[in-house]
Backbone as JSON Lines, residues from 0, in Angstrom:
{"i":0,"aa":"X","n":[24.26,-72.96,32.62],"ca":[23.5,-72.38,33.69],"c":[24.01,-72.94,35.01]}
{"i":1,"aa":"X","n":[24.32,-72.2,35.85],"ca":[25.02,-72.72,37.63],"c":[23.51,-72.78,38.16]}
{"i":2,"aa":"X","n":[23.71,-74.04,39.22],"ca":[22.6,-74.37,39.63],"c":[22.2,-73.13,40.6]}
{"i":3,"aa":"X","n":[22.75,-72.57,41.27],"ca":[21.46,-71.14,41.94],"c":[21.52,-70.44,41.48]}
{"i":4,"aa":"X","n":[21.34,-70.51,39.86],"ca":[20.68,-69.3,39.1],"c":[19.22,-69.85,38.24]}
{"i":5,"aa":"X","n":[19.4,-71.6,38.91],"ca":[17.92,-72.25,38.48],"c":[17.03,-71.59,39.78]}
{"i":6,"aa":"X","n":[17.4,-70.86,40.91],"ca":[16.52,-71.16,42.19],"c":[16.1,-69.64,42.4]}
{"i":7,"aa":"X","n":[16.89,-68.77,41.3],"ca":[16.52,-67.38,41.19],"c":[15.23,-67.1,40.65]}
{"i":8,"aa":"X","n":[14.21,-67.02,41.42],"ca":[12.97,-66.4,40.75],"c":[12.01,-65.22,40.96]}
{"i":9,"aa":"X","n":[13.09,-64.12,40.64],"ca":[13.44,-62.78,40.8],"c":[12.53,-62.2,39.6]}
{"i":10,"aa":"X","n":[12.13,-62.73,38.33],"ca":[11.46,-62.02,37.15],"c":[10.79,-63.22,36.81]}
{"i":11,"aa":"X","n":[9.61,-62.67,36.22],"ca":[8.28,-63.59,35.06],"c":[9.11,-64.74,34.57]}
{"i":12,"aa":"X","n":[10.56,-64.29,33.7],"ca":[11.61,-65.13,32.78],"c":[11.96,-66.39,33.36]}
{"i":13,"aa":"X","n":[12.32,-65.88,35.04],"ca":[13.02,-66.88,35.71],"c":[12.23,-67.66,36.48]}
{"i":14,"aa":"X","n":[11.11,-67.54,36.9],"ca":[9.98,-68.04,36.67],"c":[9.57,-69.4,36.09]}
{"i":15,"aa":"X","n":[9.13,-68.79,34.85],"ca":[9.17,-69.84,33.77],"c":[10.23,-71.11,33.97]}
{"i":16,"aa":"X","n":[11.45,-70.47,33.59],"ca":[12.78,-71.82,33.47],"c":[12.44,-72.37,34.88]}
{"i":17,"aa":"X","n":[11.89,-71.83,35.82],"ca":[12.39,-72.96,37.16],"c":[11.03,-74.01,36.85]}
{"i":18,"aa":"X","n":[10.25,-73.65,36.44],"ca":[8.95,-74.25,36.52],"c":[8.76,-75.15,35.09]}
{"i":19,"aa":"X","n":[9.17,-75.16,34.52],"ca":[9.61,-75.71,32.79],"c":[10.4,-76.69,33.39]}
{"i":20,"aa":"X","n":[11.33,-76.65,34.4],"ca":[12.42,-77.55,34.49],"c":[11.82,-78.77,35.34]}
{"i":21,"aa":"X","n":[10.96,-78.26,36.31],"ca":[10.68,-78.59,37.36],"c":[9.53,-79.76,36.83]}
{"i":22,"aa":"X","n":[8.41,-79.25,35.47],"ca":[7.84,-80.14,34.89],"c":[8.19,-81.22,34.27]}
{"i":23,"aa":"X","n":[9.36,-81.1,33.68],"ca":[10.19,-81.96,32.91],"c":[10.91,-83.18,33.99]}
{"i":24,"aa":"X","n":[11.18,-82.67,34.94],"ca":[11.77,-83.62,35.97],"c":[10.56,-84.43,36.66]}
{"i":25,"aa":"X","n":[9.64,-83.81,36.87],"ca":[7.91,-84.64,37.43],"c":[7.63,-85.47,36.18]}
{"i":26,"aa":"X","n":[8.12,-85.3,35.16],"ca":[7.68,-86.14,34.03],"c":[8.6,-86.94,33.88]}
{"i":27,"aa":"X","n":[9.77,-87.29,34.03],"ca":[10.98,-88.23,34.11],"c":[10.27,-89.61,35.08]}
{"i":28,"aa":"X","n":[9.83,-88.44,36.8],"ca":[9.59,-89.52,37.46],"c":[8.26,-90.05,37.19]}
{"i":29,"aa":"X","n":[7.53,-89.63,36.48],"ca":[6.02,-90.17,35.49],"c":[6.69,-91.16,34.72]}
{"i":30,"aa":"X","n":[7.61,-91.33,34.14],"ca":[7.78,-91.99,33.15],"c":[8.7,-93.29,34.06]}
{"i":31,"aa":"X","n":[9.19,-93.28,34.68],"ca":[9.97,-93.98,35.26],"c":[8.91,-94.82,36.37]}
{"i":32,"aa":"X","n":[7.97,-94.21,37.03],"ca":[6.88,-95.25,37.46],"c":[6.16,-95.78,36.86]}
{"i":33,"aa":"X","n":[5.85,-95.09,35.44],"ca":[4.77,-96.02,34.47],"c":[5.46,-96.99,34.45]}
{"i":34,"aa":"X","n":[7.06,-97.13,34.29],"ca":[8.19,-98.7,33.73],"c":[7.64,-99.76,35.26]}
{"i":35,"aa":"X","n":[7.64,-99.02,36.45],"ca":[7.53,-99.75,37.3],"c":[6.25,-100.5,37.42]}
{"i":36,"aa":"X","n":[5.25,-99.6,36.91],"ca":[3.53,-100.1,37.14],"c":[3.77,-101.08,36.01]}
{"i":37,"aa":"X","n":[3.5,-101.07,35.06],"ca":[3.29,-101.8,33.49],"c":[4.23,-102.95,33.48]}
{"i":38,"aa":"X","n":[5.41,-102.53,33.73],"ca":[6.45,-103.62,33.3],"c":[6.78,-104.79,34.41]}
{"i":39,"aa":"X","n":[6.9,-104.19,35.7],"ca":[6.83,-104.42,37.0],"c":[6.05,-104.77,37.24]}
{"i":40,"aa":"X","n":[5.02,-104.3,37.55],"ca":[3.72,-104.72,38.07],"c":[3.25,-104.39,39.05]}
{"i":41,"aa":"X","n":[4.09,-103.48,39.85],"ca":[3.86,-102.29,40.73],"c":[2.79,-101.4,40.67]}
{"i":42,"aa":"X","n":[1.65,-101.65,41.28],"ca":[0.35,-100.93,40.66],"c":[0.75,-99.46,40.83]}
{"i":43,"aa":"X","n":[0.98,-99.34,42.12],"ca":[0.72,-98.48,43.34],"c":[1.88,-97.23,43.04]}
{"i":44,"aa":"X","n":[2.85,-97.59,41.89],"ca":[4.04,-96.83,41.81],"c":[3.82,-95.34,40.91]}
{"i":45,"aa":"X","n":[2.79,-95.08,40.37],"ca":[2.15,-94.27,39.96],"c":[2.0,-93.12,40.84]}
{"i":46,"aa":"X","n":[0.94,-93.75,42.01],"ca":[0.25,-92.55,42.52],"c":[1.2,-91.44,43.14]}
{"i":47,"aa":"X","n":[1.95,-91.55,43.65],"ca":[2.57,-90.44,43.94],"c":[3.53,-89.33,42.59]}
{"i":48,"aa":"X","n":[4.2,-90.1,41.87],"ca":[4.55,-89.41,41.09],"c":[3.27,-88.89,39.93]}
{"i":49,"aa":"X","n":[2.62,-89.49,39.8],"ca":[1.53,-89.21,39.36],"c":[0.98,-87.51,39.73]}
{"i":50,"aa":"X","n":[0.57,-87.97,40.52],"ca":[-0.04,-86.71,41.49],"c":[0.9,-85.43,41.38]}
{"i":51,"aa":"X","n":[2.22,-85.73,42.21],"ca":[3.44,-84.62,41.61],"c":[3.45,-83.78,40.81]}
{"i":52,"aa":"X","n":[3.44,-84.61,39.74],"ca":[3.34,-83.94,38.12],"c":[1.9,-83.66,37.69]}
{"i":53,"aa":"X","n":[1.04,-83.76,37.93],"ca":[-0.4,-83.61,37.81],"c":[-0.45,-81.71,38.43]}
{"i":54,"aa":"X","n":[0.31,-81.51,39.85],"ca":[-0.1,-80.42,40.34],"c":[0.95,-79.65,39.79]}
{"i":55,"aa":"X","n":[2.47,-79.77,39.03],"ca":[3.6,-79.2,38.54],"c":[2.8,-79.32,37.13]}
{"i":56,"aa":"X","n":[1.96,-79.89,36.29],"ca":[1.85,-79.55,35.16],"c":[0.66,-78.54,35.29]}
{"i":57,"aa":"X","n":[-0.44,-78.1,36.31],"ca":[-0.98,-77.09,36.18],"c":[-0.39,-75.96,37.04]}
{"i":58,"aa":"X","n":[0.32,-75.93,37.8],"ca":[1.4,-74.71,37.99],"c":[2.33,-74.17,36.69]}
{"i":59,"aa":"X","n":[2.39,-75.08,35.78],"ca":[3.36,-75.0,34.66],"c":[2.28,-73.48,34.04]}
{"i":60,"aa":"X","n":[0.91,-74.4,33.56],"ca":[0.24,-73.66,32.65],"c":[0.06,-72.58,33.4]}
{"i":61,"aa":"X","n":[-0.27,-72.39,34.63],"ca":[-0.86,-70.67,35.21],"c":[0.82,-69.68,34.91]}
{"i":62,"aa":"X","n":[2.05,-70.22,35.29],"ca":[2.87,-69.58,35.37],"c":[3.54,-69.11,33.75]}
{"i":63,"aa":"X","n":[3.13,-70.24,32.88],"ca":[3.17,-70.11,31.23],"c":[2.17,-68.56,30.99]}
{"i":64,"aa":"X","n":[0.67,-68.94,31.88],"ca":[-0.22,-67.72,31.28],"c":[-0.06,-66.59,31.74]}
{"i":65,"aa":"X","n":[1.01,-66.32,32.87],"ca":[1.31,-64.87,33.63],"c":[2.45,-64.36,33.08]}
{"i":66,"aa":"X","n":[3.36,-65.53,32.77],"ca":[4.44,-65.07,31.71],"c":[4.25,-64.4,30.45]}
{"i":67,"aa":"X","n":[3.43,-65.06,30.04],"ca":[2.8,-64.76,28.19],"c":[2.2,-63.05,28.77]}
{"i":68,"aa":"X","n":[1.85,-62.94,29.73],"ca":[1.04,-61.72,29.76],"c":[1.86,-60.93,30.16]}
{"i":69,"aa":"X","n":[3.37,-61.07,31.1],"ca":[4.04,-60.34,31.59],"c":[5.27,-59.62,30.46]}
{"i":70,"aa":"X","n":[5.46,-60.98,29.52],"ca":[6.42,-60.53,28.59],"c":[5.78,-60.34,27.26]}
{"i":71,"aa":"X","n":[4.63,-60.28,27.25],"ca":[3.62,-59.81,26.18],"c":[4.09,-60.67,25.16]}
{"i":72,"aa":"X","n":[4.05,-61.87,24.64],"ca":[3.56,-62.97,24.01],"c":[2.68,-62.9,23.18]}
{"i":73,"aa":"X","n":[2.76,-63.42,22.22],"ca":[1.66,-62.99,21.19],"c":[0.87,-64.97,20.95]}
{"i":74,"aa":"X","n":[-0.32,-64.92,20.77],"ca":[-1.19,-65.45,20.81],"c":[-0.19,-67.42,20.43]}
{"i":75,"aa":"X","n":[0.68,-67.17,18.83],"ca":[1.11,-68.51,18.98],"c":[2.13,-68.65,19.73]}
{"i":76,"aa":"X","n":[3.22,-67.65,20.71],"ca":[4.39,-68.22,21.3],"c":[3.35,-68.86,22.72]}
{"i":77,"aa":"X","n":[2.44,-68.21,23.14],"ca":[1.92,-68.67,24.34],"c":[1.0,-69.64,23.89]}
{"i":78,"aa":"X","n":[0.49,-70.29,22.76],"ca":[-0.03,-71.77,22.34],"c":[1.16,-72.57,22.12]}
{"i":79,"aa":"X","n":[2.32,-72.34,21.9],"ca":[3.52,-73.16,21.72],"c":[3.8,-73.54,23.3]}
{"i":80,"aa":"X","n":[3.52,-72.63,24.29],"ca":[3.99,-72.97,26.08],"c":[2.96,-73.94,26.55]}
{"i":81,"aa":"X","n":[2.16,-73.59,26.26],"ca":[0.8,-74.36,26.9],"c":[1.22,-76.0,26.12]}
{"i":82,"aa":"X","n":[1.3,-76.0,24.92],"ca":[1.07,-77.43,24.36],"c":[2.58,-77.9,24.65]}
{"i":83,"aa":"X","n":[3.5,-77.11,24.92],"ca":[4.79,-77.42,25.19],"c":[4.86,-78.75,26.54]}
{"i":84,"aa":"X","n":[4.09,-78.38,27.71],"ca":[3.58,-79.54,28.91],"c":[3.33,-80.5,28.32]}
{"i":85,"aa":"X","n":[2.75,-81.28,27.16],"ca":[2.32,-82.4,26.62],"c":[3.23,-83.55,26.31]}
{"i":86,"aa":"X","n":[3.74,-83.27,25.35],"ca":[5.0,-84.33,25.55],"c":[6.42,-84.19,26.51]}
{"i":87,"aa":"X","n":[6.3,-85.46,26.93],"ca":[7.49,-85.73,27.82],"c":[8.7,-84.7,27.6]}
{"i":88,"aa":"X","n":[9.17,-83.7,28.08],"ca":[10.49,-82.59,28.43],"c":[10.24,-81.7,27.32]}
{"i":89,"aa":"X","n":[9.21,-81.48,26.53],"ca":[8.46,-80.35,25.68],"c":[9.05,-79.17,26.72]}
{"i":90,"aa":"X","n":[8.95,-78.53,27.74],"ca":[8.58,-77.45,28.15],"c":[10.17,-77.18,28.15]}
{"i":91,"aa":"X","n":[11.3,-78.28,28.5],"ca":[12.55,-78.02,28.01],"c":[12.67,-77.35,26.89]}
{"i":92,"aa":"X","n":[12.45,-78.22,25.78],"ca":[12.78,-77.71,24.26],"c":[11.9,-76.18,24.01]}
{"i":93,"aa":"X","n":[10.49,-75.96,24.86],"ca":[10.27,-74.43,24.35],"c":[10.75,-73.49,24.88]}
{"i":94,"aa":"X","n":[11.12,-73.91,26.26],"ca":[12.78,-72.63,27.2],"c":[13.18,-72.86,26.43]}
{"i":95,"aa":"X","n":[14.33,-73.82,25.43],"ca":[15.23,-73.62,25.38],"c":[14.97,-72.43,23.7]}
{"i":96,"aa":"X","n":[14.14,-72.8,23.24],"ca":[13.32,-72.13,21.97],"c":[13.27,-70.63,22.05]}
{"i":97,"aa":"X","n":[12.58,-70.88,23.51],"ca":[12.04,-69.26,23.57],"c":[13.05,-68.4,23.91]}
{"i":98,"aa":"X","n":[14.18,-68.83,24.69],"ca":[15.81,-67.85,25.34],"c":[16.33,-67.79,24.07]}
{"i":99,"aa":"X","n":[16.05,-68.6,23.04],"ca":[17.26,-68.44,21.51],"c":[16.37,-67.28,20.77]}
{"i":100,"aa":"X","n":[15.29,-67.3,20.88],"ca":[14.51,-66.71,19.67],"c":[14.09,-65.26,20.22]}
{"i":101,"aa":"X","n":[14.63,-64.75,22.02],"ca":[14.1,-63.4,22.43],"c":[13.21,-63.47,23.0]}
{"i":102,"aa":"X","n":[12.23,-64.52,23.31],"ca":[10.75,-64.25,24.58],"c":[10.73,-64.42,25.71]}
{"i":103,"aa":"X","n":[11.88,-64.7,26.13],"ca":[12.13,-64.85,27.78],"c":[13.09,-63.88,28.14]}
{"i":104,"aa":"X","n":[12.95,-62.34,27.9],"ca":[13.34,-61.41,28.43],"c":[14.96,-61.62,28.75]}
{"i":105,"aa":"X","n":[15.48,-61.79,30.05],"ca":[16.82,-61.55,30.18],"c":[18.16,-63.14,30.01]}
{"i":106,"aa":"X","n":[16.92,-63.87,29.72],"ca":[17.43,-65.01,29.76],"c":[17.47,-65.52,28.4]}
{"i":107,"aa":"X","n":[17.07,-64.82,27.6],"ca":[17.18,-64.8,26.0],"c":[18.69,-64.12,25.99]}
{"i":108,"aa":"X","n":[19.34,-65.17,24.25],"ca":[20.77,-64.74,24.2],"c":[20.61,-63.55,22.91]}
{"i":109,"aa":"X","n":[21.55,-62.54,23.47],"ca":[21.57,-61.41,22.76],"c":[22.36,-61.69,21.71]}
{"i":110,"aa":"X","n":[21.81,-61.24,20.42],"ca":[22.49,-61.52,18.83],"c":[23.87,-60.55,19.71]}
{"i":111,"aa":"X","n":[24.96,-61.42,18.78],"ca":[26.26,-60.43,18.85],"c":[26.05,-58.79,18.14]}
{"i":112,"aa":"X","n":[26.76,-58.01,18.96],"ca":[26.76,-56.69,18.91],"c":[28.4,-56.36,17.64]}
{"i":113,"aa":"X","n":[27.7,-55.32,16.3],"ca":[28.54,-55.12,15.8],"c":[29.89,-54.41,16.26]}
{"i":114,"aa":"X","n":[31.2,-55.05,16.27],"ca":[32.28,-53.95,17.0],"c":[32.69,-53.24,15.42]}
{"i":115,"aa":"X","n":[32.84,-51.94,15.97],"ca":[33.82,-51.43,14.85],"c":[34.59,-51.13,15.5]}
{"i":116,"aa":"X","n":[35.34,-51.51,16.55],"ca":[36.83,-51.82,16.66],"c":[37.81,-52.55,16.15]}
{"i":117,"aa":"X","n":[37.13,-53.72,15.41],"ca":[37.85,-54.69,14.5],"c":[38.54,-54.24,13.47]}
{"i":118,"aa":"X","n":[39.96,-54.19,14.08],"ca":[40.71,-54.2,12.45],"c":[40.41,-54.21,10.94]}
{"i":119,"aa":"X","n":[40.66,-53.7,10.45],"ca":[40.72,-54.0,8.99],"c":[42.08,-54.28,8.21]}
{"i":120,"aa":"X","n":[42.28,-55.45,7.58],"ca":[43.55,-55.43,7.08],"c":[43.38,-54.61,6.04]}
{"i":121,"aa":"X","n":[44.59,-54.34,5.66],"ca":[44.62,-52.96,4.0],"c":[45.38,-53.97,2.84]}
């Protein structure tokens, strides 16, 4: 993927991936201030990334529930998006799930197309 085709959010599909990505990276820096608060002892190193990802993980879910409705989703792919936000880069692994398996419209990879141009040896 070239990076300004992460910034294209032209369809429901593209959408999703910017906002999936965008959670996953608020959760890096969640995880990387918890090391600072806990281990460190940095109380204070929380609150901002905290907060970040607090308002990117409920932008995640509204834009998960307009998607599910836009690309018509059936009841478990859009319980797989929603619970996908929960663990740390989840919303990675269900983009990357949902483009292999067909539910993210144009950004899903198309099964190869049969050629019958292919040779046949005799």
């Amino acid at each position: 993927m070239e990076p300004m085709q992460l910034f294209d959010l032209s369809t429901p599909a593209k959408r999703f991936r910017f906002v999936a990505v965008a959670e996953a990276i608020t959760w890096l820096a969640l995880l990387i201030a918890m090391f600072f608060k806990w281990v460190l002892g940095h109380d204070a190193a929380v609150r901002i990334p905290g907060m970040v990802h607090g308002i990117v993980f409920v932008v995640f879910v509204v834009v998960a529930l307009l998607t599910a409705r836009a690309l018509k989703w059936n009841l478990v792919v859009t319980g797989l998006a929603l619970v996908s936000s929960i663990p740390p880069f989840g919303t990675l692994v269900f983009e990357w799930w949902a483009a292999r398996n067909g539910h993210l419209a144009e950004l899903s990879v198309s099964a190869p197309a049969d050629d019958d141009s292919t040779p046949v040896a005799a």
